[in-house]
N, C-alpha and C positions, 0 to 999 in steps of 0.2 A: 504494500500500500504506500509506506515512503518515497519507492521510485516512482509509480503513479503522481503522484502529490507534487512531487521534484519536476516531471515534464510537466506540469500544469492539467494533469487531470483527475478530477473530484473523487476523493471516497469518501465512504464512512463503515466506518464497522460495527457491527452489534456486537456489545460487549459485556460479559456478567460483571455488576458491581463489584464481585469480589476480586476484580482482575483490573479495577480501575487503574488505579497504581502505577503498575504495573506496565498498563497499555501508555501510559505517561510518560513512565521512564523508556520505555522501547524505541516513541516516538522522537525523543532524544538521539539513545543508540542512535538511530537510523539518520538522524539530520536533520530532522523535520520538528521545528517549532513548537507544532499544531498537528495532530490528525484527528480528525471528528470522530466523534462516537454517540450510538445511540446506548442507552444504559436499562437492560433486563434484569429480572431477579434472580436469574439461575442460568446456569451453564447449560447452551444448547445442543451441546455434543452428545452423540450418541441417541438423542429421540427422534423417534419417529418423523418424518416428514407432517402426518398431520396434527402434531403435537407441538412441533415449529411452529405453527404458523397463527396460531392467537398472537404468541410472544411479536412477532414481525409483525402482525396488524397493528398490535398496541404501540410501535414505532415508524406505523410507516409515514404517515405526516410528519415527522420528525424527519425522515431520510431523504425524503423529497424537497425539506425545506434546508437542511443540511448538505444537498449533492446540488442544489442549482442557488444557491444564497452566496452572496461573495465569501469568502476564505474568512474573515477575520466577521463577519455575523454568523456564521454558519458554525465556528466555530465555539462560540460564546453560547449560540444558545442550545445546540447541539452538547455542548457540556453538561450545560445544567442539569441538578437533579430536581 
């Protein structure tokens, strides 16, 4: 996602609260200022596809206002909890 973000093209990542941190410090590692996140209660790994997708609904406004919002609002509010 930081070489995406580097050429100029939008992520964001769904990411469990307990890895916020974490996805902060990474984004460091990597070069990158800033990478947006949208913020779920629980780790998505491993469920089911139809069991994904409440969690992704409940941020999908968030991802869409976070992948086409400039860099530094998208960022800000994309953080928030």
């Amino acid at each position: 996602m930081a070489e995406l973000e580097k050429a100029g093209v939008p992520t964001a990542g769904i990411v469990d609260r307990t890895f916020e941190k974490n996805w902060q410090a990474s984004s460091k590692v990597f070069g990158v200022k800033v990478l947006r996140k949208l913020l779920v209660p629980r780790p998505l790994v491993g469920l089911k596809p139809e069991d994904v997708h409440p969690f992704v609904d409940a941020v999908f406004e968030e991802l869409v206002s976070a992948l086409t919002a400039p860099m530094e609002a998208a960022a800000t509010d994309a953080t928030a909890d």
